[in-house]
BAFI-379333 format. One record per residue (C-alpha): x, y, z. Coordinates in steps of 0.25 Angstrom, whole numbers, plus 5000, padded with zeros to 4 digits. Example, Ala and Ser with C-alpha at 12.3 -4.5 7.8 and 13.67 -1.06 7.14 Angstrom:
// BAFI-379333
504949825031/505549965029/
END
This chain:
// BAFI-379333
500050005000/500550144999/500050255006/499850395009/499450465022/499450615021/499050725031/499650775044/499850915050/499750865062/499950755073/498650725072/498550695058/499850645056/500050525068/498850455063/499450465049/500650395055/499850305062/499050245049/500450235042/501050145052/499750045051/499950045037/501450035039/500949895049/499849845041/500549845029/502049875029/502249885016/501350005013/501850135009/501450265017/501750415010/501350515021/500950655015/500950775022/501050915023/502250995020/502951065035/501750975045/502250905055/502050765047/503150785038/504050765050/503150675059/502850565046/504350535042/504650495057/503650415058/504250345047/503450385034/503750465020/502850605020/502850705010/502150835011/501250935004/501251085004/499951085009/499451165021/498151185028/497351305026/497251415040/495751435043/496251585046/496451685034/497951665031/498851685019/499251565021/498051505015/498251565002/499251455000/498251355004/497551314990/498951324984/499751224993/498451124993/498651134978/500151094978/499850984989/498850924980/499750894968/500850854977/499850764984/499450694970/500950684967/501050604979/499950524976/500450484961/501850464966/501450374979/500350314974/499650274987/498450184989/497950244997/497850405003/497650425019/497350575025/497450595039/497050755039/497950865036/498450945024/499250845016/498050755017/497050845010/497950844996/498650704997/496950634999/496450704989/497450684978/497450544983/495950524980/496150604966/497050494964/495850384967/496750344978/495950294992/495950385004/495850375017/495550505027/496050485043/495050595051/495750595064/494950705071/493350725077/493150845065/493850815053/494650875047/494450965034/495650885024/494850755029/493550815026/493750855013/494550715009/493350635014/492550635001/493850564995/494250475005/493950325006/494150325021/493950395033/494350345046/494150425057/494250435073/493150485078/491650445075/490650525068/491450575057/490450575045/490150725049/491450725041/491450615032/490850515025/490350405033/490550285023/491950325025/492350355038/492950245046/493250265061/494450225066/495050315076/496350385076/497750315072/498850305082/500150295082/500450145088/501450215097/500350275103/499550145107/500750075112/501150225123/500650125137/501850045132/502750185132/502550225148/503850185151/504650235139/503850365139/504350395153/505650385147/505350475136/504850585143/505750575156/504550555167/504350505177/503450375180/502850415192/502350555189/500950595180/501350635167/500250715157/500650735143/500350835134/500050845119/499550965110/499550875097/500850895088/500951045089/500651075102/499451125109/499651285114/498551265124/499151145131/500451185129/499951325137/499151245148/500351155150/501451245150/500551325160/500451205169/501851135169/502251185185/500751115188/501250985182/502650995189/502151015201/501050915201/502150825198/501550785183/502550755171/502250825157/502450765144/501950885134/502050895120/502051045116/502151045101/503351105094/502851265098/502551265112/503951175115/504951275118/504051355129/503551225135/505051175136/505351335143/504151285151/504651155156/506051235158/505651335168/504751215176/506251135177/505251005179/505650875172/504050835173/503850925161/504350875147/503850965135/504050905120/503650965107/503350835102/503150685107/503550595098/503250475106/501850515109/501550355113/502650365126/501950485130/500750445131/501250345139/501750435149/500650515150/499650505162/498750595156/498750695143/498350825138/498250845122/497550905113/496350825105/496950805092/496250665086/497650615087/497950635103/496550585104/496750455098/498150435104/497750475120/496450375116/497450265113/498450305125/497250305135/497750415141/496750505149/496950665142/496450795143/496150845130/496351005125/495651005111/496251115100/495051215100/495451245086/495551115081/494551105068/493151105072/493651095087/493950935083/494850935096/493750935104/492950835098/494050745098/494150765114/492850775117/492850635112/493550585123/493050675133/491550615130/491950495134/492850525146/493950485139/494850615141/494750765148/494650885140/495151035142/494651145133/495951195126/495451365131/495451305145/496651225145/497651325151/496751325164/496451195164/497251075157/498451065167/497351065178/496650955171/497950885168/498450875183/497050845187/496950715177/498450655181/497950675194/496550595193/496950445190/495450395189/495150505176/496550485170/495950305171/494550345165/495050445153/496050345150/495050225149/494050295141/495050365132/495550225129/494150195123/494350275112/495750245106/495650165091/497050095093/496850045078/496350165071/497850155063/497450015059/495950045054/496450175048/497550085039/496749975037/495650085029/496850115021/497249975016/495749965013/495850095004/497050024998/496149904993/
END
């Protein structure tokens, strides 16, 4: 088989690209895999280490405010279409897979010019505007969260959660390695913190805020800041002189993280979702309020229905999250429940049922 996989722009649409890949890769290692992308976003670095060729296209997404940037919009889309055919001709795949993102919108549809089967990966609660508009092309659409036909055709939407990363599903096997990773110690509560891969400002804010309440109650931090907020969190952690502090601009080894973590607070990306259902780890969630159609909170409200996480509003969170945070490590019986419910929800196979619907569109 020889496939392509295209979008990105973020974590969230690029880890469950990776993640389809590698049960492609399992099922079939003979099976060829071209990642497309978009010039100058994070996948171009992110896809090659995990092992895969990418190649990018010019295009970029288009600013909902009045910008002159957007008068290079119609003509970058232009030139990302023909190089998308190109790439299509040259690498004649059997089959096309779009994940959301810019690079999918161009690479899909010059696919499906091409009579070549597509498939879209919706991971969100709202989809996404390149996945709406690919759908009346698509063979497939498999999704993560019920009641998608407000958004596409029913006959070909299939549910199968969000892919993970295997790491991910194997973290309660990284406890031990984690505490070496991250210099902690094994018998102090440790809360980690992730904003998605850029960083959140408002967690970033609330935590910086709130470090000396997390030293002096004793708590170790693991906190993923994103590359812009780093250099003032590490000043932070500076002048504290505590070694229970530990800022990063990126984790990499997300699964050893997760298995350190007693608790954690993130944003409500469909991506963190998924992986904290498969952890089990009981959460505090701080949705994007800007996030398209407010999707963020949709996706949290999700789990906070069925008592399967804690939520803080994101224009709340500097008064309340680090409060909220100590008051969850200190409650063992509400870190037990959120963590058995939340544990309900994962899809461990959705990587397996998602490369499975591609094999099919191969036949």
């Amino acid at each position: 088989m020889k496939i392509i996989i295209s979008g990105g722009g973020t974590g969230g649409h690029i880890y469950p690209a990776i993640a389809i890949a590698n049960e492609l890769k399992t099922i079939d290692p003979s099976t060829e895999i071209l990642f497309v992308g978009a010039e100058g976003k994070m996948e171009m670095e992110k896809v090659p280490r995990a092992g895969y060729q990418i190649v990018g296209l010019p295009v970029v997404g288009i600013k909902r405010e009045l910008t002159l940037s957007n008068l290079a919009f119609p003509f970058k889309l232009g030139r990302s279409f023909v190089r998308a055919q190109q790439i299509v001709r040259d690498f004649k795949p059997d089959a096309a897979v779009g994940v959301g993102g810019y690079a999918s919108g161009p690479l899909l549809l010059a696919a499906s010019l091409k009579g070549i089967p597509t498939l879209i990966q919706e991971q969100n609660s709202y989809a996404g505007i390149t996945n709406k508009a690919l759908a009346r092309w698509a063979k497939r659409i498999c999704v993560a969260y019920p009641c998608m036909d407000a958004f596409f055709p029913a006959d070909k939407i299939k549910l199968t959660g969000n892919p993970v990363r295997s790491d991910i599903q194997l973290a309660d096997q990284q406890v031990d390695a984690g505490r070496k990773l991250f210099g902690l110690e094994p018998d102090r509560p440790t809360l980690l913190i992730i904003g998605g891969s850029q960083g959140a400002r408002t967690l970033n804010e609330s935590m910086e805020a709130g470090l000396k309440q997390f030293v002096d109650a004793g708590v170790q931090v693991v906190w993923q800041t994103g590359p812009a907020f780093i250099e003032r969190a590490r000043k932070a952690v500076a002048e504290l002189n505590s070694p229970l502090i530990k800022a990063f601009d990126f984790i990499y080894d997300m699964d050893k993280a997760y298995a350190v973590a007693n608790a954690v607070v993130s944003r409500a990306g469909a991506l963190s979702v998924s992986e904290l259902c498969l952890v089990g780890k009981p959460a505090i969630l701080v949705p994007l309020p800007t996030a398209a159609e407010d999707h963020q909170t949709k996706n949290a409200m999700s789990l906070v229905d069925r008592k399967a996480a804690l939520l803080v509003n994101d224009r709340t969170a500097r008064e309340e999250l680090v409060t909220a945070a100590l008051k969850l490590l200190n409650d063992s019986a509400l870190r037990k429940q959120l963590s058995t419910e939340i544990k309900k929800l994962a899809k461990p196979d959705a990587a397996r049922d998602i490369a499975e619907e591609v094999i099919k569109l191969t036949k």
